[in-house]
PDB file of N, CA, C and O in Angstrom:
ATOM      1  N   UNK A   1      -1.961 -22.728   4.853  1.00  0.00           N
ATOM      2  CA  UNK A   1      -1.983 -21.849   6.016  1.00  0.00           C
ATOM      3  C   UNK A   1      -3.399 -21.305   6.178  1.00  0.00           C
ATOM      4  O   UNK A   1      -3.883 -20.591   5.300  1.00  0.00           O
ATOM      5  N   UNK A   2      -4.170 -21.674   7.441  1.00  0.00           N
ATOM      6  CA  UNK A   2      -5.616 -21.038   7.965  1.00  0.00           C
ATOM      7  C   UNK A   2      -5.189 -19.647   7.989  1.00  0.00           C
ATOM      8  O   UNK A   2      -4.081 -19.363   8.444  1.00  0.00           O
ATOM      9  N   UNK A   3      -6.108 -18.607   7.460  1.00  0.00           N
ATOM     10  CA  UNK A   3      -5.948 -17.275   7.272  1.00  0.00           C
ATOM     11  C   UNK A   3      -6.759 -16.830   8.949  1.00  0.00           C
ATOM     12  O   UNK A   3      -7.726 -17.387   9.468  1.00  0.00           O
ATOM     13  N   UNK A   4      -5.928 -15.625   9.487  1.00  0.00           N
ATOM     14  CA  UNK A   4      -6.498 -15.393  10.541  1.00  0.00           C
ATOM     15  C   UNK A   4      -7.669 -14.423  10.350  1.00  0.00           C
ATOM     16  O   UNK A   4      -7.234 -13.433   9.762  1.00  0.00           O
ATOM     17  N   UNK A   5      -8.922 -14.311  10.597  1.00  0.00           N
ATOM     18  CA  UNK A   5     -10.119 -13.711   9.702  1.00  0.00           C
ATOM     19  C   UNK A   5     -10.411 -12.385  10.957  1.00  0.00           C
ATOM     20  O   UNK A   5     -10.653 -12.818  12.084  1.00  0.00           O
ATOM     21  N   UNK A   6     -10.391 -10.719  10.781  1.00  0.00           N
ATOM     22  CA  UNK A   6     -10.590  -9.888  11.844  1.00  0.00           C
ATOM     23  C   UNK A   6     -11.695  -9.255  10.704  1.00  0.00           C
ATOM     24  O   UNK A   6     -11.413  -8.890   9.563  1.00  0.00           O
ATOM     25  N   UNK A   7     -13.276  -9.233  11.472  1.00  0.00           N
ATOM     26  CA  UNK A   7     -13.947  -8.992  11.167  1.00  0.00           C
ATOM     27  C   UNK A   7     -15.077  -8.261  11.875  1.00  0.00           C
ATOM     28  O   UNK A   7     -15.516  -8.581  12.979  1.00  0.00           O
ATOM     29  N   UNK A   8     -15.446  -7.386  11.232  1.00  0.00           N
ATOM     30  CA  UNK A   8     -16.928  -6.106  12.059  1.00  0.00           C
ATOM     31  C   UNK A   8     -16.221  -6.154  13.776  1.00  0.00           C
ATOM     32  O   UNK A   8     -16.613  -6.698  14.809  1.00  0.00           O
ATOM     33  N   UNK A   9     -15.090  -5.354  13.466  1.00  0.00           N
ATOM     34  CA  UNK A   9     -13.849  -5.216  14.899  1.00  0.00           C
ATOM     35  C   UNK A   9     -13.394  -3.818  15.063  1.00  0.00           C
ATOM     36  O   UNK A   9     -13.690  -3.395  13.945  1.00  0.00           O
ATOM     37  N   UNK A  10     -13.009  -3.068  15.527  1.00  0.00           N
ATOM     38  CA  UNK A  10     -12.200  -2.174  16.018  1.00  0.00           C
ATOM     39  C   UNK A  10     -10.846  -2.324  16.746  1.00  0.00           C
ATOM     40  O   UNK A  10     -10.778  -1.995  17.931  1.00  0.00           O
ATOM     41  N   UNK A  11      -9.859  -2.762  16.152  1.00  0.00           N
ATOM     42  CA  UNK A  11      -8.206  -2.844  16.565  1.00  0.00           C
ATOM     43  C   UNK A  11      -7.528  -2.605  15.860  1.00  0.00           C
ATOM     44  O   UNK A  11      -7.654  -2.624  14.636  1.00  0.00           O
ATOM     45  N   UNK A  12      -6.341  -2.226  16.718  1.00  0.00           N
ATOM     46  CA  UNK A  12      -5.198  -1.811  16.440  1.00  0.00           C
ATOM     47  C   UNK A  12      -4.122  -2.520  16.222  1.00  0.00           C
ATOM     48  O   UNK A  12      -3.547  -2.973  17.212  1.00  0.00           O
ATOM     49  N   UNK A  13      -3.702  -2.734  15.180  1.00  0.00           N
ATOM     50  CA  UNK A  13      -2.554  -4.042  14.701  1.00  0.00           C
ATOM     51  C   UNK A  13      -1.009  -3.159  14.706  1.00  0.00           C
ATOM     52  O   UNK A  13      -0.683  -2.151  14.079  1.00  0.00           O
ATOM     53  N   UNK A  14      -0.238  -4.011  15.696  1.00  0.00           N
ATOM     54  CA  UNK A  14       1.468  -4.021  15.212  1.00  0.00           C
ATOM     55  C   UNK A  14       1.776  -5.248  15.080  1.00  0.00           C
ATOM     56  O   UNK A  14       1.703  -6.203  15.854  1.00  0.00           O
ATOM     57  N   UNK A  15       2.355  -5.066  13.349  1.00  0.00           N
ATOM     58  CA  UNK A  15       2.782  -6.338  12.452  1.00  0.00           C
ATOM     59  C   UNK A  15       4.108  -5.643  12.131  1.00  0.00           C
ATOM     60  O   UNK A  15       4.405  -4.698  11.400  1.00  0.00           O
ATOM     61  N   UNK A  16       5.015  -6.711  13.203  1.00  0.00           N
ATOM     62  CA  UNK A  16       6.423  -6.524  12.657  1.00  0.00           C
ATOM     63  C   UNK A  16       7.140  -7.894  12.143  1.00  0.00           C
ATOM     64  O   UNK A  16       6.865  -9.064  12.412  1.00  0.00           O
ATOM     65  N   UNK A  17       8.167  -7.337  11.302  1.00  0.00           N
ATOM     66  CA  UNK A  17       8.746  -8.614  10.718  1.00  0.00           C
ATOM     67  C   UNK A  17       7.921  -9.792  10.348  1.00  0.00           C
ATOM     68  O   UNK A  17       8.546 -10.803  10.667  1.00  0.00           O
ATOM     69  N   UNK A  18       6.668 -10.110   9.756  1.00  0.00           N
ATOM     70  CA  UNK A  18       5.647 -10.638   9.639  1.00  0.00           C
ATOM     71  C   UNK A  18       5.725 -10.589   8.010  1.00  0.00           C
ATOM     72  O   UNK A  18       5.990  -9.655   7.254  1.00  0.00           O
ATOM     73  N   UNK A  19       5.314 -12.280   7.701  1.00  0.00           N
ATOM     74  CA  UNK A  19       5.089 -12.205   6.302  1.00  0.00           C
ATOM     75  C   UNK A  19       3.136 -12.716   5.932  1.00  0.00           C
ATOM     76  O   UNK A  19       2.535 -13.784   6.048  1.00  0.00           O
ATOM     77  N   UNK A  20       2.715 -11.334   5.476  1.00  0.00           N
ATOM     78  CA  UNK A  20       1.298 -12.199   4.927  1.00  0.00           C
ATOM     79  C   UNK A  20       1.390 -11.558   3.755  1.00  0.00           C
ATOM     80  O   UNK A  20       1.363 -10.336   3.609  1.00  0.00           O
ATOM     81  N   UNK A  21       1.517 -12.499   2.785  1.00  0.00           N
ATOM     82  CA  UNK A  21       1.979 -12.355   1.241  1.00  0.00           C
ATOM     83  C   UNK A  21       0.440 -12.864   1.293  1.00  0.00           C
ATOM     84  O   UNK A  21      -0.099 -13.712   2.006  1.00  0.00           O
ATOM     85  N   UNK A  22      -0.048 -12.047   0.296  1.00  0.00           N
ATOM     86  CA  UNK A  22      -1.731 -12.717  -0.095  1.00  0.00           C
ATOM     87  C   UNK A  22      -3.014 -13.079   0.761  1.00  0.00           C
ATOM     88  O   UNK A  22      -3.871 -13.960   0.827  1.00  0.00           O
ATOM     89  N   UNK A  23      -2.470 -11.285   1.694  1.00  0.00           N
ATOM     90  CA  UNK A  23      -3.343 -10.976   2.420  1.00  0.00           C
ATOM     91  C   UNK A  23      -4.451 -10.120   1.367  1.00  0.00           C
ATOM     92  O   UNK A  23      -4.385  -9.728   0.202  1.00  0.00           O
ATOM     93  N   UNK A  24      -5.374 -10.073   2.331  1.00  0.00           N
ATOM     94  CA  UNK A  24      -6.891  -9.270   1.368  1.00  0.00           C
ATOM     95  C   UNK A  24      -7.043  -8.533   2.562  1.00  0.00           C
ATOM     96  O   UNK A  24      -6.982  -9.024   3.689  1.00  0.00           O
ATOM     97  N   UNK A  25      -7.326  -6.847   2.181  1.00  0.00           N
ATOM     98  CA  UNK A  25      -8.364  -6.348   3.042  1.00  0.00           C
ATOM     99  C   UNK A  25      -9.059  -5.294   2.474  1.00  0.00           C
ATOM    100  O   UNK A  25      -8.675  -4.175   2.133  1.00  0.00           O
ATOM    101  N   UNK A  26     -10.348  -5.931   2.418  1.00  0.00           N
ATOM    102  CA  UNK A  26     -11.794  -5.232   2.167  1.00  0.00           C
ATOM    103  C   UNK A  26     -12.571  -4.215   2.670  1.00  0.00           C
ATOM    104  O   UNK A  26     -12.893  -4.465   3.831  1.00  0.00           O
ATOM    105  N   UNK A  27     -12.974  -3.240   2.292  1.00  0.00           N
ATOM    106  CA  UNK A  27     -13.713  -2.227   3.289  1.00  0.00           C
ATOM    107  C   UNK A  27     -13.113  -2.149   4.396  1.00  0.00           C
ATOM    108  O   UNK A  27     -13.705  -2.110   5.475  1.00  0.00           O
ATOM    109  N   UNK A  28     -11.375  -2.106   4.205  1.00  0.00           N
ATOM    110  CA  UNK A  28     -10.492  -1.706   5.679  1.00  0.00           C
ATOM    111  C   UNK A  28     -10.740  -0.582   6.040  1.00  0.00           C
ATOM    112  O   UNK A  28     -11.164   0.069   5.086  1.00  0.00           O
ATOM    113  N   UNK A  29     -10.677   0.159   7.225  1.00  0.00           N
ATOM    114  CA  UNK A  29     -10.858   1.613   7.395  1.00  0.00           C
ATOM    115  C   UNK A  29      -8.932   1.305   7.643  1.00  0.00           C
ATOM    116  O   UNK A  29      -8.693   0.268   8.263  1.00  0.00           O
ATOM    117  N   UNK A  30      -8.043   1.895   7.325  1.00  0.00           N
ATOM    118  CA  UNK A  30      -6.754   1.800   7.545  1.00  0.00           C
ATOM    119  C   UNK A  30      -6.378   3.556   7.464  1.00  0.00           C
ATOM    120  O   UNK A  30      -5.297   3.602   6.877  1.00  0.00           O
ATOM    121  N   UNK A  31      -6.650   4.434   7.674  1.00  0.00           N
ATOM    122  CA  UNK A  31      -6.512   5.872   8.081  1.00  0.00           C
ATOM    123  C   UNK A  31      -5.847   5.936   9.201  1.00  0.00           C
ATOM    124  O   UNK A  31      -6.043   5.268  10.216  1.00  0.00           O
ATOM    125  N   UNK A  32      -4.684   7.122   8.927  1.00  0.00           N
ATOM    126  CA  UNK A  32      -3.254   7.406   9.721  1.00  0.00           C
ATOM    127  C   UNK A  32      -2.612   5.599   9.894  1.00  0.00           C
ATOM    128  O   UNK A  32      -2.908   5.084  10.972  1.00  0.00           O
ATOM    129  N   UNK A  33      -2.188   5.137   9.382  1.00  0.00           N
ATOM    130  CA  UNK A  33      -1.878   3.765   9.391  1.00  0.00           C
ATOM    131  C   UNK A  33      -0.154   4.008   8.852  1.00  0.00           C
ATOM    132  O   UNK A  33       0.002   4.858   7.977  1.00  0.00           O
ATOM    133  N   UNK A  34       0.777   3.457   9.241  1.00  0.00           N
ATOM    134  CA  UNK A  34       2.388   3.360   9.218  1.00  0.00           C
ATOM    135  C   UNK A  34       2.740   2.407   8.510  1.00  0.00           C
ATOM    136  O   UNK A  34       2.832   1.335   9.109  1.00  0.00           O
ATOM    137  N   UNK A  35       3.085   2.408   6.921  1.00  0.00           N
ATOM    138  CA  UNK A  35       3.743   1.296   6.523  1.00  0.00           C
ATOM    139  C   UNK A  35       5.507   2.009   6.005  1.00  0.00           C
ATOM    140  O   UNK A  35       5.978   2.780   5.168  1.00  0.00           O
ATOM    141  N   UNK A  36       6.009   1.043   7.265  1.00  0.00           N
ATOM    142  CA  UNK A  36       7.313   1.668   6.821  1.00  0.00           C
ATOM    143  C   UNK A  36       7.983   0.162   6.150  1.00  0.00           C
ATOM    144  O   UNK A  36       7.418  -0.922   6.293  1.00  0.00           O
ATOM    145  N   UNK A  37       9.041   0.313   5.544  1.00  0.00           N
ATOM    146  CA  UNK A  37      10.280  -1.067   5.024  1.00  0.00           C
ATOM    147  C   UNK A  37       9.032  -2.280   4.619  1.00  0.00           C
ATOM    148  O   UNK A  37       9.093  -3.505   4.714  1.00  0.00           O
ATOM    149  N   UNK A  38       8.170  -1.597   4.251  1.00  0.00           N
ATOM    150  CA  UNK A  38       7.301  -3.112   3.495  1.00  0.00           C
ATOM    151  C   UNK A  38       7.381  -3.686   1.825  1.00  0.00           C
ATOM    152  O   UNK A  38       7.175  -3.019   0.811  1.00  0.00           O
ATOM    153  N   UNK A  39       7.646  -4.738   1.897  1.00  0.00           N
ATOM    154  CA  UNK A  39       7.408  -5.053   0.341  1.00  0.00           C
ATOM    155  C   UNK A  39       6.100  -5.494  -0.150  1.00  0.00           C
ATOM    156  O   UNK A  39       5.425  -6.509   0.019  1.00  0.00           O
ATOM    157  N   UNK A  40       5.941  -4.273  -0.891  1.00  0.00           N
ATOM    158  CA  UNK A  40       4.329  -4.446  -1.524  1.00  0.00           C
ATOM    159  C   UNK A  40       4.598  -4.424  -3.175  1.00  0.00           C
ATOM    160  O   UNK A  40       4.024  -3.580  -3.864  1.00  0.00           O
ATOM    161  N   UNK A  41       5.667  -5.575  -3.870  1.00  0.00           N
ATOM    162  CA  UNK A  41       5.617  -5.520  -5.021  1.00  0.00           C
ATOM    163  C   UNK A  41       4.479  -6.403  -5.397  1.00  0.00           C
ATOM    164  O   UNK A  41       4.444  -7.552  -4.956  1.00  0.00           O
ATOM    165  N   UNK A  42       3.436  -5.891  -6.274  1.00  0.00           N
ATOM    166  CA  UNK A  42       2.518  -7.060  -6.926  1.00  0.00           C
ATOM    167  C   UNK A  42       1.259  -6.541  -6.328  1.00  0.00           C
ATOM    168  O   UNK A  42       0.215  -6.575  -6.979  1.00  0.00           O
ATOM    169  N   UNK A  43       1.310  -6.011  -4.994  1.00  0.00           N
ATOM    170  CA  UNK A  43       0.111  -5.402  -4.346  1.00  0.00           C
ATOM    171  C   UNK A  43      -0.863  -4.582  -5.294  1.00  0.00           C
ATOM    172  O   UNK A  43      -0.337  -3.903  -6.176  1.00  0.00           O
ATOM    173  N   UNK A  44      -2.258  -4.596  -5.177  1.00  0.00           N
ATOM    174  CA  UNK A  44      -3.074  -3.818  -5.789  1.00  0.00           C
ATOM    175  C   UNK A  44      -4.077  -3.391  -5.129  1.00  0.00           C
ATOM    176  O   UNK A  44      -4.797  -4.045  -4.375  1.00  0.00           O
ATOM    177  N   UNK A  45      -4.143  -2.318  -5.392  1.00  0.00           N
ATOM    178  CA  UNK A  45      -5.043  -1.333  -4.416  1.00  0.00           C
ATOM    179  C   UNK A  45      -6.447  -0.868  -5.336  1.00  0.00           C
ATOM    180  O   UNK A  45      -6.357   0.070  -6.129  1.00  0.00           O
ATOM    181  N   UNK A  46      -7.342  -1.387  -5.204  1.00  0.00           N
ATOM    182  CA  UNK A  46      -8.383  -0.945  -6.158  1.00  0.00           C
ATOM    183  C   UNK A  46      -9.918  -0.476  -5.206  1.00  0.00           C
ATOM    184  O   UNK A  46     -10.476  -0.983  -4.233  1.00  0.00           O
ATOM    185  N   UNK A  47     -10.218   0.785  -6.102  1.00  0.00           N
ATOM    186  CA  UNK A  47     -11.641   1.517  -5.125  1.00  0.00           C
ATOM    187  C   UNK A  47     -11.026   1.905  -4.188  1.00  0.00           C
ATOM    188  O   UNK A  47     -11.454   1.259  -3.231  1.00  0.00           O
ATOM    189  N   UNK A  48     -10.546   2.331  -3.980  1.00  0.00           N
ATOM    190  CA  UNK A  48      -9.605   2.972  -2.851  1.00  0.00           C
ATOM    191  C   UNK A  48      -9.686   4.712  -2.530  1.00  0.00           C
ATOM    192  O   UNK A  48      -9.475   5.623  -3.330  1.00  0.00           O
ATOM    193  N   UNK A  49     -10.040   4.796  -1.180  1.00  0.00           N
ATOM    194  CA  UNK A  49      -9.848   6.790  -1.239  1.00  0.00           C
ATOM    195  C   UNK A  49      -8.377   6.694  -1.001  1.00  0.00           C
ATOM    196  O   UNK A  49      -8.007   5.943  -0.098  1.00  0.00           O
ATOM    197  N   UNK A  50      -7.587   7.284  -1.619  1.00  0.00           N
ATOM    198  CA  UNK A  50      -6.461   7.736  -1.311  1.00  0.00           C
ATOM    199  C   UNK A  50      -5.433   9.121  -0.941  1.00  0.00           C
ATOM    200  O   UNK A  50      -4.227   9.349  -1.026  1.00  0.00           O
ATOM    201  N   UNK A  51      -6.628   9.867  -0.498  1.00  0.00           N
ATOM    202  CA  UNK A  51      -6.583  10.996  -0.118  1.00  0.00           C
ATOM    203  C   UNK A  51      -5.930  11.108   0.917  1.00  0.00           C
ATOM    204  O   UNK A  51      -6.035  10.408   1.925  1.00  0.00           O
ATOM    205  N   UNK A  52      -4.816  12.489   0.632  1.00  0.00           N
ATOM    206  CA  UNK A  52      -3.794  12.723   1.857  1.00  0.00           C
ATOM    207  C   UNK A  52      -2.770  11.485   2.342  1.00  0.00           C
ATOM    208  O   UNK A  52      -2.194  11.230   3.399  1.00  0.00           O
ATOM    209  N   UNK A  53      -2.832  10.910   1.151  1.00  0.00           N
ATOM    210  CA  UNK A  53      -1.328   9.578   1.343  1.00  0.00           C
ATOM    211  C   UNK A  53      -0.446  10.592   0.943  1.00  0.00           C
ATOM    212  O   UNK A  53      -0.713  11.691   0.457  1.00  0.00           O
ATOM    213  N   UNK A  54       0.840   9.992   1.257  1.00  0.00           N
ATOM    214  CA  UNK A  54       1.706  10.411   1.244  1.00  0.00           C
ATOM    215  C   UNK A  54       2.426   9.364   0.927  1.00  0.00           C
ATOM    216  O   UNK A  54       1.937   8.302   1.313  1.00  0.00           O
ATOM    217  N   UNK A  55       3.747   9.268   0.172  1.00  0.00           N
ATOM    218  CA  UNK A  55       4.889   7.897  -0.232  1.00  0.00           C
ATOM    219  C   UNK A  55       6.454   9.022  -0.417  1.00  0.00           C
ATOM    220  O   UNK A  55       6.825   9.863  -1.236  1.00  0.00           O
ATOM    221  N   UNK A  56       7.047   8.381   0.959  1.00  0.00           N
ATOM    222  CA  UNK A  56       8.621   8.960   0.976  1.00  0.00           C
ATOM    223  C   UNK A  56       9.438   8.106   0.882  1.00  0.00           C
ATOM    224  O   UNK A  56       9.485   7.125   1.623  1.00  0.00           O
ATOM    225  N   UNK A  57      10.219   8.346  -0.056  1.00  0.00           N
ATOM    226  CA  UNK A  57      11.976   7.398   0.066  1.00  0.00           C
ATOM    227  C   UNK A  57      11.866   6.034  -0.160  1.00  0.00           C
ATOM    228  O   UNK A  57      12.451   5.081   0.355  1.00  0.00           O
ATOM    229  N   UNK A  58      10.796   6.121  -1.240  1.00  0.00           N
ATOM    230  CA  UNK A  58      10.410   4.140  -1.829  1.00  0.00           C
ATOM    231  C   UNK A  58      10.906   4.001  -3.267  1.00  0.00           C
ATOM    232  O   UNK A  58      11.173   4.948  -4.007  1.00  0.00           O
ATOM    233  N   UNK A  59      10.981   2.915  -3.522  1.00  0.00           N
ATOM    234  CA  UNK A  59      11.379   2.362  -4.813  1.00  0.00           C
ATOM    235  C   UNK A  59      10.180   1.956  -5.613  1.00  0.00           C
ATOM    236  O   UNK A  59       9.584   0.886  -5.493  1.00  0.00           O
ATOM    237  N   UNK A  60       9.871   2.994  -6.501  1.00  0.00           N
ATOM    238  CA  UNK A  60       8.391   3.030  -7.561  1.00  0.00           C
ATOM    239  C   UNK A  60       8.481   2.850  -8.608  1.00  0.00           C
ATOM    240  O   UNK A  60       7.827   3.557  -9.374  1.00  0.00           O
ATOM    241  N   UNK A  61       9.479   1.648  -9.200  1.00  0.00           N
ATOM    242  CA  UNK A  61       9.868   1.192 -10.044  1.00  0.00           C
ATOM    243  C   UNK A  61       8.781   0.458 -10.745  1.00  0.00           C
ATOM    244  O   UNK A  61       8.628  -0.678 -10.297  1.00  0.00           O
ATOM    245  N   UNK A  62       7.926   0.808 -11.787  1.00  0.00           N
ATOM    246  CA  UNK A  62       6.766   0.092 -12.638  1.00  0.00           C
ATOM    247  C   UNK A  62       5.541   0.919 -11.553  1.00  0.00           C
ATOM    248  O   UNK A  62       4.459   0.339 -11.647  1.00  0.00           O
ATOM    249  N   UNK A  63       5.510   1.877 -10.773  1.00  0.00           N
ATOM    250  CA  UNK A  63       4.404   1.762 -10.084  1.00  0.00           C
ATOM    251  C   UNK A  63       3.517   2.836 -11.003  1.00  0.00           C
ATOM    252  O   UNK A  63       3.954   3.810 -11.617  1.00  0.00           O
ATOM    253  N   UNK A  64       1.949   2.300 -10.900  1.00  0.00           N
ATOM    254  CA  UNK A  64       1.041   2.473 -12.046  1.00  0.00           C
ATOM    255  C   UNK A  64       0.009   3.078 -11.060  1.00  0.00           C
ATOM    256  O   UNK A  64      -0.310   2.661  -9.946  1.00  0.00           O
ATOM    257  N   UNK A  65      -0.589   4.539 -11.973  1.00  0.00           N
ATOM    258  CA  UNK A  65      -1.849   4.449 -11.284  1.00  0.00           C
ATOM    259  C   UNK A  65      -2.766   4.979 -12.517  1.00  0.00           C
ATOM    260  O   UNK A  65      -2.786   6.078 -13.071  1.00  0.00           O
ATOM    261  N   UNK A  66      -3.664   3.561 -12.786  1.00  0.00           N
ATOM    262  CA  UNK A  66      -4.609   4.342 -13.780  1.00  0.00           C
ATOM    263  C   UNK A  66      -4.073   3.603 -15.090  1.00  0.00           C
ATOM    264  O   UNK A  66      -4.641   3.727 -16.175  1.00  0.00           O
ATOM    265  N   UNK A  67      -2.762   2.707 -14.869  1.00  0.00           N
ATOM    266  CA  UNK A  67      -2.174   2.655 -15.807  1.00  0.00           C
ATOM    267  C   UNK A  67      -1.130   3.222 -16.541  1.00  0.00           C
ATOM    268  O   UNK A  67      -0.389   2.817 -17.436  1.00  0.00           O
ATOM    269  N   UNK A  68      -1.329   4.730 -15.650  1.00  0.00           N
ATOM    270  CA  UNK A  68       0.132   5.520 -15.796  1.00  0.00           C
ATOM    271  C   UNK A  68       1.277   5.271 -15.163  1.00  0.00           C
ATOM    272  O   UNK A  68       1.187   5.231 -13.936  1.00  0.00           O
ATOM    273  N   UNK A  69       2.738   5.020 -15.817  1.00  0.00           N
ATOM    274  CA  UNK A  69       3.386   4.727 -14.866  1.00  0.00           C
ATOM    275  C   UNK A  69       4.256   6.015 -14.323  1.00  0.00           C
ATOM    276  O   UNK A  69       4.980   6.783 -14.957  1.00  0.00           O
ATOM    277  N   UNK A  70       3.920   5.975 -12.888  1.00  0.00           N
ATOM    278  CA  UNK A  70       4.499   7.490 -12.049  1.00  0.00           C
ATOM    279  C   UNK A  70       5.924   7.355 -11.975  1.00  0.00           C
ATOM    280  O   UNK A  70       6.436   8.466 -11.835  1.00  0.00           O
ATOM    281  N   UNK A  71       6.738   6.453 -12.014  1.00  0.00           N
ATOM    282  CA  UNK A  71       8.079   6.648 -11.792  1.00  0.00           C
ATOM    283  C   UNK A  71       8.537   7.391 -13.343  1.00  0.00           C
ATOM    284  O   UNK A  71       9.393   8.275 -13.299  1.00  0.00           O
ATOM    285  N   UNK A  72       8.082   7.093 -14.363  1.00  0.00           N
ATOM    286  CA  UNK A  72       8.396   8.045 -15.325  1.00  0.00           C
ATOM    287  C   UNK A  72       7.913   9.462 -15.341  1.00  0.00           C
ATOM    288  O   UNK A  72       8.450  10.327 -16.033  1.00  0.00           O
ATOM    289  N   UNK A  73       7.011   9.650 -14.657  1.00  0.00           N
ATOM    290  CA  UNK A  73       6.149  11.014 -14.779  1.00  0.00           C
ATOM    291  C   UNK A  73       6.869  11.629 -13.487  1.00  0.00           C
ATOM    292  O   UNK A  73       6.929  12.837 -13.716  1.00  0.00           O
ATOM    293  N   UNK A  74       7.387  11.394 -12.363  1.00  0.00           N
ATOM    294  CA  UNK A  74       8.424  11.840 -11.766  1.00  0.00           C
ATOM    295  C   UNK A  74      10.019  12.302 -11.673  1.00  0.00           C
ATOM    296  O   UNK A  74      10.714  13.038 -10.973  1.00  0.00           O
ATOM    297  N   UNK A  75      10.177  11.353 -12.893  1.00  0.00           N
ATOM    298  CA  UNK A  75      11.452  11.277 -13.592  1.00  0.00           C
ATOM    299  C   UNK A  75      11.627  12.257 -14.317  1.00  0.00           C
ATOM    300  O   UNK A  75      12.642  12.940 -14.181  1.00  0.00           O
ATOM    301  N   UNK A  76      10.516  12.598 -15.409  1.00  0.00           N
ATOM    302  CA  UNK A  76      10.751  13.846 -15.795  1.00  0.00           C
ATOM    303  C   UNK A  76      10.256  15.260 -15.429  1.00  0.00           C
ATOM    304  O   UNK A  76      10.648  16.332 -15.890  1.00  0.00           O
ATOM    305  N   UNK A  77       9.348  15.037 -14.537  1.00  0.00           N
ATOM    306  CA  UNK A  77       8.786  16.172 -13.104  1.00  0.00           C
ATOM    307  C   UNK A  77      10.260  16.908 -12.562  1.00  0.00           C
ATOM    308  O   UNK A  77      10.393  18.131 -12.521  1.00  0.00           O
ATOM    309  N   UNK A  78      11.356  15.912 -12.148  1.00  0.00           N
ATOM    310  CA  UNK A  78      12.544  15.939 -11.332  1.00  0.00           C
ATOM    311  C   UNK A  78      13.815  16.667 -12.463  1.00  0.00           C
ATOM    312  O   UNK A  78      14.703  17.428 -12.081  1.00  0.00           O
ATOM    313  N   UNK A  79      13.633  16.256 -13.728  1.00  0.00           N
ATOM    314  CA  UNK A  79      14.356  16.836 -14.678  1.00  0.00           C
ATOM    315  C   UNK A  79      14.221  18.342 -15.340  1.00  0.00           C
ATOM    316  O   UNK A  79      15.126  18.973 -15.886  1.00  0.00           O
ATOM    317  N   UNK A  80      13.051  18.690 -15.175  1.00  0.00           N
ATOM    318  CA  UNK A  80      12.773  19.856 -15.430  1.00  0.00           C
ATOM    319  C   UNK A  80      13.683  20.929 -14.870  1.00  0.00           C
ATOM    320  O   UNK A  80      13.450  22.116 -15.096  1.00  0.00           O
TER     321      UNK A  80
END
């Protein structure tokens, strides 16, 4: 599959029901951006600002940051 290449651009993408498994994006500006019902198992996010994300009502099963895994550190956050 030819990868579709959007480069030194300014647009606005709606990707519905769309599969790009082993997509790359580099120096994305992706701020206020909507990912709702996506499967991002395997995804890796590295160098990344991640400031003012937010993650509601997902399944963070193994999810790591740093190497820490947060679904345990929530687990017992929630038990307290």
């Amino acid at each position: 599959m030819e990868p579709i290449k959007v480069k030194n651009t300014q647009v606005q993408l709606e990707v519905n029901e769309a599969d790009i498994n082993g997509s790359t994006f580099t120096s994305a500006m992706l701020k206020d951006c909507l990912f709702r019902e996506v499967m991002m198992v395997g995804a890796r996010i590295i160098d990344a600002n991640l400031s003012s994300v937010a993650i509601k009502d997902c399944n963070i099963k193994g999810l790591t940051i740093d190497g820490v895994d947060i679904s345990k550190l929530l687990e017992e956050y929630r038990n307290k």
